[in-house]
Backbone bond lengths (Angstrom), bond angles and torsions (degrees), N, CA, C in turn:
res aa  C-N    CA-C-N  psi(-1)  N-CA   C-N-CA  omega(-1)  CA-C   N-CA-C  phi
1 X - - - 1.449 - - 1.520 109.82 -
2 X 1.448 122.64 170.16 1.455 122.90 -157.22 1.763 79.23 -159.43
3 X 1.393 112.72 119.00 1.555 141.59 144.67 1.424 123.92 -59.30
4 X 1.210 141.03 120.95 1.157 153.15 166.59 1.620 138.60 -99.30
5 X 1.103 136.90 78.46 1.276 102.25 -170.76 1.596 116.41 -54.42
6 X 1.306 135.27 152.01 1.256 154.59 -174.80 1.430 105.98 -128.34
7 X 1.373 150.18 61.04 1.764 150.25 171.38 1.408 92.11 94.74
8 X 1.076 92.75 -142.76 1.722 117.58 -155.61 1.564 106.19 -88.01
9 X 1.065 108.72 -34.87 1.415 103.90 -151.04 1.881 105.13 -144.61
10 X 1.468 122.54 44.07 1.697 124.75 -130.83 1.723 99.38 174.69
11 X 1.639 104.66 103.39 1.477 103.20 164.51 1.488 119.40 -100.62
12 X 1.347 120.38 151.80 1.592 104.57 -179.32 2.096 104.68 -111.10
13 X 1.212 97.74 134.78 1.584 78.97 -162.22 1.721 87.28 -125.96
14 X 1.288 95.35 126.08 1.605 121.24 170.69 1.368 117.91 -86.27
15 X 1.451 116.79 125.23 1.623 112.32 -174.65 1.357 115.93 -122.68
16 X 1.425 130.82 119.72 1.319 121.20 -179.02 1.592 112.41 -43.27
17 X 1.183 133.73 -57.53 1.128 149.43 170.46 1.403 130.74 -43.58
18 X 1.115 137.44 53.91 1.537 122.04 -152.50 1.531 116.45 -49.20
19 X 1.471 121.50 -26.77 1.138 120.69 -157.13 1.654 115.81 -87.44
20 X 2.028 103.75 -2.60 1.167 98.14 156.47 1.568 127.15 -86.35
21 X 1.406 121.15 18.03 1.460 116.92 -162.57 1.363 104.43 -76.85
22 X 1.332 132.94 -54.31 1.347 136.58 173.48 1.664 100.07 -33.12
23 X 0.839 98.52 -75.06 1.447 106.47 -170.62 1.546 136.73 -44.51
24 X 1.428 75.71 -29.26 1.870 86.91 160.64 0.955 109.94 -101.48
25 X 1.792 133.97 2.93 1.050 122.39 -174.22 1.676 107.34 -88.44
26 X 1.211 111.99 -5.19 1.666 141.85 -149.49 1.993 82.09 -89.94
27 X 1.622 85.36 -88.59 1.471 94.83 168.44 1.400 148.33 -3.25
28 X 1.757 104.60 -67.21 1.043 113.00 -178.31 1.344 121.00 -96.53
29 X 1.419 117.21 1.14 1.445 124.19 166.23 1.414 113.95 -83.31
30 X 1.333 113.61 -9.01 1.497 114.66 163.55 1.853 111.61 -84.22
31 X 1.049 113.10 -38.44 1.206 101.69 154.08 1.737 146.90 -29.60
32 X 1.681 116.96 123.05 1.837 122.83 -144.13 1.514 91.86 -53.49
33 X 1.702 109.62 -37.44 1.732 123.42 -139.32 1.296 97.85 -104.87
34 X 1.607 126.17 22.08 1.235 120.04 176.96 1.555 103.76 -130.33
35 X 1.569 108.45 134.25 1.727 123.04 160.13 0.983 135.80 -87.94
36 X 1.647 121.40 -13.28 1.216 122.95 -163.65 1.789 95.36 179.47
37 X 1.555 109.74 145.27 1.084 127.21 155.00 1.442 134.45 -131.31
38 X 0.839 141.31 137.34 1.543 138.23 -165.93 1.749 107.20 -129.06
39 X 1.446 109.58 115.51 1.668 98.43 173.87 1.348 103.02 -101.43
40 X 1.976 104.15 177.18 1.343 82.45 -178.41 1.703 71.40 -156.74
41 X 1.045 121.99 -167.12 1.436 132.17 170.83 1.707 119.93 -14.90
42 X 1.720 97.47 -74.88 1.530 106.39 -175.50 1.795 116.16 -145.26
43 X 2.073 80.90 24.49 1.607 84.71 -175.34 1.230 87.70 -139.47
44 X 1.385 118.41 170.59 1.394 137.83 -169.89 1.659 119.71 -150.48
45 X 1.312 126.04 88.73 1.409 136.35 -172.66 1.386 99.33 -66.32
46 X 1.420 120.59 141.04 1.503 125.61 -174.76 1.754 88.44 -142.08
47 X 1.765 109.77 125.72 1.305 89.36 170.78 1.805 99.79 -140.37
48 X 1.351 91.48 119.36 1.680 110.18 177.42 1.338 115.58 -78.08
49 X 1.625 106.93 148.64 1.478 126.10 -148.32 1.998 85.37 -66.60
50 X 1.335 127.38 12.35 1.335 116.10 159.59 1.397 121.63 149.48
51 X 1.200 122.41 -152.40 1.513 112.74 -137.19 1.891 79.88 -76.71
52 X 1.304 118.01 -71.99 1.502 151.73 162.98 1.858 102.31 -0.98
53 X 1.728 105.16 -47.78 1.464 100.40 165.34 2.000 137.46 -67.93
54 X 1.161 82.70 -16.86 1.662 100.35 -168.66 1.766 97.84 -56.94
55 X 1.693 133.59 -52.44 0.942 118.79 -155.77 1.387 106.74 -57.44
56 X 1.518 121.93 -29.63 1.436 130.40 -139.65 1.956 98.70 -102.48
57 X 1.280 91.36 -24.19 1.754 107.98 169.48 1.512 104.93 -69.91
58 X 1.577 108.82 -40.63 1.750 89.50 -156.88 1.584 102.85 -75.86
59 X 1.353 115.79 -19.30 1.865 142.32 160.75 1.260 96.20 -21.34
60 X 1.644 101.39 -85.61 1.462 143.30 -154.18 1.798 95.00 -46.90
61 X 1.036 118.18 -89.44 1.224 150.83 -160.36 1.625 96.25 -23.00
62 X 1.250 101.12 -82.44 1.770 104.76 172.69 1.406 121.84 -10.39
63 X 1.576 90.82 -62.39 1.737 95.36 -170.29 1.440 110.43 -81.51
64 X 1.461 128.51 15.57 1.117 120.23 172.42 1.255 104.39 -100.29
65 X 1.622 108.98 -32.44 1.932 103.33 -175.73 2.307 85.10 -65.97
66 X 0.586 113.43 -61.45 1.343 121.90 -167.84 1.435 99.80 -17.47
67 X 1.358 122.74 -52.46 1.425 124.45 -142.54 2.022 107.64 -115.35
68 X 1.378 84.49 -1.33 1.668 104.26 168.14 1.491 127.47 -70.23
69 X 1.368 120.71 133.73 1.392 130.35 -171.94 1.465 94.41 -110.85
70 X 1.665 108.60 105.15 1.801 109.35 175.00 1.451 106.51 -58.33
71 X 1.658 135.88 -18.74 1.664 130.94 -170.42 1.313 94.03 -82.09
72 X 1.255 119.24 -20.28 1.870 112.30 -150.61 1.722 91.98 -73.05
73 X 1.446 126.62 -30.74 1.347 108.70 -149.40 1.227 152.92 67.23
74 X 0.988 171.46 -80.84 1.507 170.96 127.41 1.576 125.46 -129.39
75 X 1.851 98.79 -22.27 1.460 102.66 175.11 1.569 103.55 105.31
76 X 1.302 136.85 -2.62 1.328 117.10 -137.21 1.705 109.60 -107.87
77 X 1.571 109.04 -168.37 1.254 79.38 -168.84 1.952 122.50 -89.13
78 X 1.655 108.11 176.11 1.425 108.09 175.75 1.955 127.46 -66.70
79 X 0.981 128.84 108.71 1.281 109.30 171.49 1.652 109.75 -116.05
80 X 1.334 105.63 142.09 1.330 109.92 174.17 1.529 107.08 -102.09
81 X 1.332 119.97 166.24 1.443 116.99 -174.97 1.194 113.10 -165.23
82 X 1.796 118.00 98.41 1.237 125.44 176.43 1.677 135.80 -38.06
83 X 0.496 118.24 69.40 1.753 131.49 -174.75 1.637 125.07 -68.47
84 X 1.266 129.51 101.62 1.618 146.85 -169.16 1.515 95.60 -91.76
85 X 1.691 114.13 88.19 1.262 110.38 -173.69 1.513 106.40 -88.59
86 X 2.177 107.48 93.05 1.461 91.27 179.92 1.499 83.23 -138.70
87 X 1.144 130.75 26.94 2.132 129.32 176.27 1.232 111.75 -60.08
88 X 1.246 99.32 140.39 1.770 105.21 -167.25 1.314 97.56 -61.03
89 X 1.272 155.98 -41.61 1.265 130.73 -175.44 1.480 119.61 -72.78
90 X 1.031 150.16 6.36 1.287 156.86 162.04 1.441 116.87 -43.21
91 X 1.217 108.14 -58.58 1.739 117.27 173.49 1.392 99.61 -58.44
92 X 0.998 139.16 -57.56 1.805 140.97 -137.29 1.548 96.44 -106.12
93 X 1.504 111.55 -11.95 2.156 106.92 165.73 1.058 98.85 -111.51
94 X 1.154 151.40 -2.57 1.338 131.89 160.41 1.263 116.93 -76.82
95 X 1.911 124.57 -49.08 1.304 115.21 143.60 1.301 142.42 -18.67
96 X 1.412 104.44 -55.58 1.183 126.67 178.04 1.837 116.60 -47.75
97 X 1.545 97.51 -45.86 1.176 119.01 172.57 1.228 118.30 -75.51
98 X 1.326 125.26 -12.58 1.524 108.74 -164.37 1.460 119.52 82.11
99 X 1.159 118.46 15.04 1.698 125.26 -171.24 1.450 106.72 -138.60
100 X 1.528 89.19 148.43 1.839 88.71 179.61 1.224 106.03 -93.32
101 X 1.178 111.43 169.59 1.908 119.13 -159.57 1.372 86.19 -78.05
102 X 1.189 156.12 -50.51 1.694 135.74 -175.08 1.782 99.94 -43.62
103 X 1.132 106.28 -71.12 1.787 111.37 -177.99 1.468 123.98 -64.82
104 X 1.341 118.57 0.80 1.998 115.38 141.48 1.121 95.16 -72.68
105 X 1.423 120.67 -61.93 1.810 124.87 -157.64 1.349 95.10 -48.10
106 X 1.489 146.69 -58.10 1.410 141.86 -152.42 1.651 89.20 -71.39
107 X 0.814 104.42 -62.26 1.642 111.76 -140.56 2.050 97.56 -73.05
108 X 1.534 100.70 -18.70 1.951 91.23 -172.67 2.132 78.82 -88.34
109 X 0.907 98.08 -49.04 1.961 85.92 171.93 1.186 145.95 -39.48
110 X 1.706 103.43 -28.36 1.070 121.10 -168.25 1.645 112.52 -109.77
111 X 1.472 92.07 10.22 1.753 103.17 170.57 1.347 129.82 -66.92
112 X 0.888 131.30 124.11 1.740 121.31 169.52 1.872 121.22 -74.83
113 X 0.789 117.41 87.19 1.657 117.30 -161.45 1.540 115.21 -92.00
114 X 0.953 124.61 119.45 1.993 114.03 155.69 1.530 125.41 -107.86
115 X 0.941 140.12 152.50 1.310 140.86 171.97 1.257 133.42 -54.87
116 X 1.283 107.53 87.08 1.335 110.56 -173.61 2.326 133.67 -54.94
117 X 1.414 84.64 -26.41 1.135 121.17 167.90 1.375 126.16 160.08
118 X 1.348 127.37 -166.01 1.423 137.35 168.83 0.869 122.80 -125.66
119 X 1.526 125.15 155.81 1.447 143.21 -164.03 1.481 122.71 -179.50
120 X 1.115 104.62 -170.73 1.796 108.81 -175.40 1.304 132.17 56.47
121 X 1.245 124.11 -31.49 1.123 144.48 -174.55 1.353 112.82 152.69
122 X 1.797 95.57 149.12 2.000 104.10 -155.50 1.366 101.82 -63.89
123 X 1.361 109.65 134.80 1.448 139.11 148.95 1.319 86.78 108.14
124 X 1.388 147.12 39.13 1.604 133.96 169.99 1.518 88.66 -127.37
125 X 1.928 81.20 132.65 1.852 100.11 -175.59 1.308 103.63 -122.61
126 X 1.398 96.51 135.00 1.798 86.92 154.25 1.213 127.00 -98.54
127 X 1.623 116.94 154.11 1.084 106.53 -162.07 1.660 93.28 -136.37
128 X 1.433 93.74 136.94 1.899 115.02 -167.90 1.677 87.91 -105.20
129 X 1.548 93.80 129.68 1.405 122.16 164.21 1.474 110.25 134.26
130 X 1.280 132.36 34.61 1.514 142.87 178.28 1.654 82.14 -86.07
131 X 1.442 112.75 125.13 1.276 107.82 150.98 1.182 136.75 -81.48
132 X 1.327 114.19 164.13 2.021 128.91 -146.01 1.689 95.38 -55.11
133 X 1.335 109.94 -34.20 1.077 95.08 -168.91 1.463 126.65 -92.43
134 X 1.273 107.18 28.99 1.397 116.23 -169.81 1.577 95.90 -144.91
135 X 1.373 115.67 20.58 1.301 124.49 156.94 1.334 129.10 -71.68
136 X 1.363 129.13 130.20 1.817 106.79 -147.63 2.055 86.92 -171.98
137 X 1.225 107.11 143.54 1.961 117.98 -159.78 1.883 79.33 -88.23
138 X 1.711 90.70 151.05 1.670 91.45 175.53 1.441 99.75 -74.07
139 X 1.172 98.86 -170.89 1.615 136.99 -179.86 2.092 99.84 -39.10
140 X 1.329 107.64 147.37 1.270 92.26 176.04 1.466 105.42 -88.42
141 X 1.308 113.13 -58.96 1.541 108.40 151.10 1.623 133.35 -92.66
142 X 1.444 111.94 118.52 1.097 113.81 172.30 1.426 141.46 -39.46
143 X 1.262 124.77 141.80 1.605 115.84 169.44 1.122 117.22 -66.23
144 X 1.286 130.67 141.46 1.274 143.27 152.08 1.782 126.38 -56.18
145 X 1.014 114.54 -34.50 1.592 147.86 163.09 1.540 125.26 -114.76
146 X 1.209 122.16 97.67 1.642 128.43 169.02 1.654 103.69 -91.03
147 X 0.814 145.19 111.21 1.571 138.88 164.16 1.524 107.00 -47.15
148 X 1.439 126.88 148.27 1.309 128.71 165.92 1.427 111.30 -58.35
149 X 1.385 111.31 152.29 1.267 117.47 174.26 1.304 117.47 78.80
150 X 1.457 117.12 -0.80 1.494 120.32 176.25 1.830 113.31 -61.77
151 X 1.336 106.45 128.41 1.946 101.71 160.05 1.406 114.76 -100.98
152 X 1.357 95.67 134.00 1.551 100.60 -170.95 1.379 105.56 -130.18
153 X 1.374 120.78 -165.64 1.502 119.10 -169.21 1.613 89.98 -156.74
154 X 1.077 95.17 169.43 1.878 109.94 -166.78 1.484 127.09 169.72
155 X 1.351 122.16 92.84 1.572 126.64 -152.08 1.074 114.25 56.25
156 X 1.645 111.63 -115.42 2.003 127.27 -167.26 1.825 98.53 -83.41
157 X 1.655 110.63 -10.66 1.587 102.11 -145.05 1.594 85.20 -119.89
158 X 1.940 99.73 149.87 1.366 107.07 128.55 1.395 127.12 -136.46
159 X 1.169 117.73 -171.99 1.089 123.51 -161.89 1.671 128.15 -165.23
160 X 1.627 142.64 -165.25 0.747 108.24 -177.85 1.826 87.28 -166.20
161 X 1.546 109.84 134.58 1.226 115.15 -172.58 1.553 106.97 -62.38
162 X 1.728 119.56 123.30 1.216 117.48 146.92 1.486 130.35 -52.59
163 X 1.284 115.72 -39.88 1.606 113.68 -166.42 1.785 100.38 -137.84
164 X 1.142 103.59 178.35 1.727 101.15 171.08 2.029 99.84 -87.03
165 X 1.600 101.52 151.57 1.373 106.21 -168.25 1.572 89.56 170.37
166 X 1.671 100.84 -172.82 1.740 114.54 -146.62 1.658 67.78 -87.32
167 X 1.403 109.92 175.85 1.698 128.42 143.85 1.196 113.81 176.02
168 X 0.990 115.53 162.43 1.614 134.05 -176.84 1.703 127.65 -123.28
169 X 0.984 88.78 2.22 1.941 111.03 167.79 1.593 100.23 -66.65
170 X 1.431 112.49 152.75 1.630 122.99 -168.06 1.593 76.22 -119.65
171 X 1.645 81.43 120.22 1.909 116.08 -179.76 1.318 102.53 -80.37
172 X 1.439 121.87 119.31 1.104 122.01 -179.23 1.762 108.56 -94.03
173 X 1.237 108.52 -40.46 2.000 135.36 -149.58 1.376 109.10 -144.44
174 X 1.343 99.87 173.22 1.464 110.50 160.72 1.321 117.36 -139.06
175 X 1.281 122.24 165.48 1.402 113.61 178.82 1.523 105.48 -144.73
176 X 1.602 126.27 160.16 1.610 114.92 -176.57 1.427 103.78 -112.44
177 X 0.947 123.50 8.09 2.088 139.95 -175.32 1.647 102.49 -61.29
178 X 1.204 123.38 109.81 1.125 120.94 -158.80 1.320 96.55 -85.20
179 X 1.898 120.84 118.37 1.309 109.96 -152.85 1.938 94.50 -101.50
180 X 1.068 113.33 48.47 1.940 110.61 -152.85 1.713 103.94 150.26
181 X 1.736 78.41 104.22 1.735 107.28 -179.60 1.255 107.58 -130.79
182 X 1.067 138.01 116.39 1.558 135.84 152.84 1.306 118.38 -66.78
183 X 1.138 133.97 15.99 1.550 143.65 171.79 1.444 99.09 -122.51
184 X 1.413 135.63 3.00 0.988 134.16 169.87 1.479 138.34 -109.52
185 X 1.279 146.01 113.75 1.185 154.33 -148.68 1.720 125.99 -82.63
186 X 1.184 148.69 8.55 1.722 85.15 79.06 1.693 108.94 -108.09
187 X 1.357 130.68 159.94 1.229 137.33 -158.92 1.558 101.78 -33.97
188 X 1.911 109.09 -70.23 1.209 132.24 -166.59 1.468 117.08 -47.41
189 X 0.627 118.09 153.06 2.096 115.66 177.97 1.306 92.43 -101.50
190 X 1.559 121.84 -50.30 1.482 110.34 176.51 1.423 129.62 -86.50
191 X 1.193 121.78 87.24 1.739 95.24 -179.20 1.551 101.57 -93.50
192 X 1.605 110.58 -147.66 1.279 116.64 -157.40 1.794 84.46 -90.67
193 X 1.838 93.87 161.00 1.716 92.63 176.10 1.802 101.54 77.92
194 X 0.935 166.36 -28.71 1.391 171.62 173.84 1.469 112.82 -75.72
195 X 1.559 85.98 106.38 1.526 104.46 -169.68 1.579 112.95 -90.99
196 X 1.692 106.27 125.17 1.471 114.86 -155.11 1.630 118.03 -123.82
197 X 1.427 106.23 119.78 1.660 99.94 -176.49 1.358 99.98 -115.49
198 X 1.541 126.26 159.96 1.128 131.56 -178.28 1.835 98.08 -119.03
199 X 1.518 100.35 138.37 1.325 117.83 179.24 1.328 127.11 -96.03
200 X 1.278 142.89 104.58 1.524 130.81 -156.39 1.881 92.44 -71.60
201 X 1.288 113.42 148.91 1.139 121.49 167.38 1.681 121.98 -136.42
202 X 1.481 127.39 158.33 1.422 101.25 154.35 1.423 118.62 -135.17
């Protein structure tokens, strides 16, 4: 791992490993001297209640990657998520892959996924655990229109559109799980740590 200062009061911590980030992201938010954490790919923003906390963070931090189990995950909670695997890209990535569209459908279903973090727009997560072999470059040109609720796939990640918006992820499904509520506590259904299976439906 690699320490950063990030401002005044904010370390940025780089992990060879991506798949421990959740997990320390779990960690160090239990921590007295911490306010906030933010994961992201293969970094992890930690920001202590101030300048005065940082020495005792850059301490801390170490021995938490140290004592971390990358299988354990974050702990968080289960969501299942009905999925209508009929998105126009389905035919043309399974090709792509060398697989017939029944055997993407099994095998992106039969993933075990958690949230690696969020981005792009509120309530869209990515989620680490697409296997290697269903690793595949987005769209060359992007859509202009994604419908909400779309599941898509994209390098290591998938994921699944909260709202309608541009994207370039190859749409596999759909789903009706309202992934983004403002009457809801916290809005997102997925945050980070939230362990996610997809349900074939028709």
């Amino acid at each position: 791992m690699n320490l950063l200062p990030y401002g005044d009061a904010a370390l940025l911590v780089e992990l060879d490993d991506p798949a421990l980030v959740v997990a320390l992201a779990a960690a160090a938010q239990r921590e007295p001297n911490v306010v906030e954490v933010v994961p992201a790919a293969r970094t992890l923003l930690v920001r202590g209640t101030g300048a005065d906390a940082l020495p005792g963070l850059r301490d801390r931090l170490p021995e938490l990657v140290r004592d971390l189990d990358p299988d354990a995950g974050a702990g968080g909670d289960d969501v299942e998520l009905a999925v209508r695997y009929d998105g126009p890209d389905l035919a043309g990535t399974a090709a792509e892959l060398g697989l017939a569209v029944d055997e993407l459908v099994r095998r992106h279903a039969g993933g075990q996924y958690t949230v690696a973090f969020c981005g792009f727009a509120p309530g869209f997560a990515y989620l680490r655990g697409l296997e290697p072999r269903l690793h595949v470059a987005r769209l060359a040109e992007p859509r202009t229109r994604v419908p909400a609720g779309a599941v898509g796939i994209a390098g290591e990640f998938t994921g699944v559109y909260p709202r309608e918006s541009p994207g370039g992820w190859r749409l596999l499904g759909r789903t009706a799980a309202p992934l983004w509520d403002l009457d809801r506590t916290p809005p997102a259904l997925l945050v980070p740590g939230t362990r996610v299976r997809f349900v074939p439906t028709t």
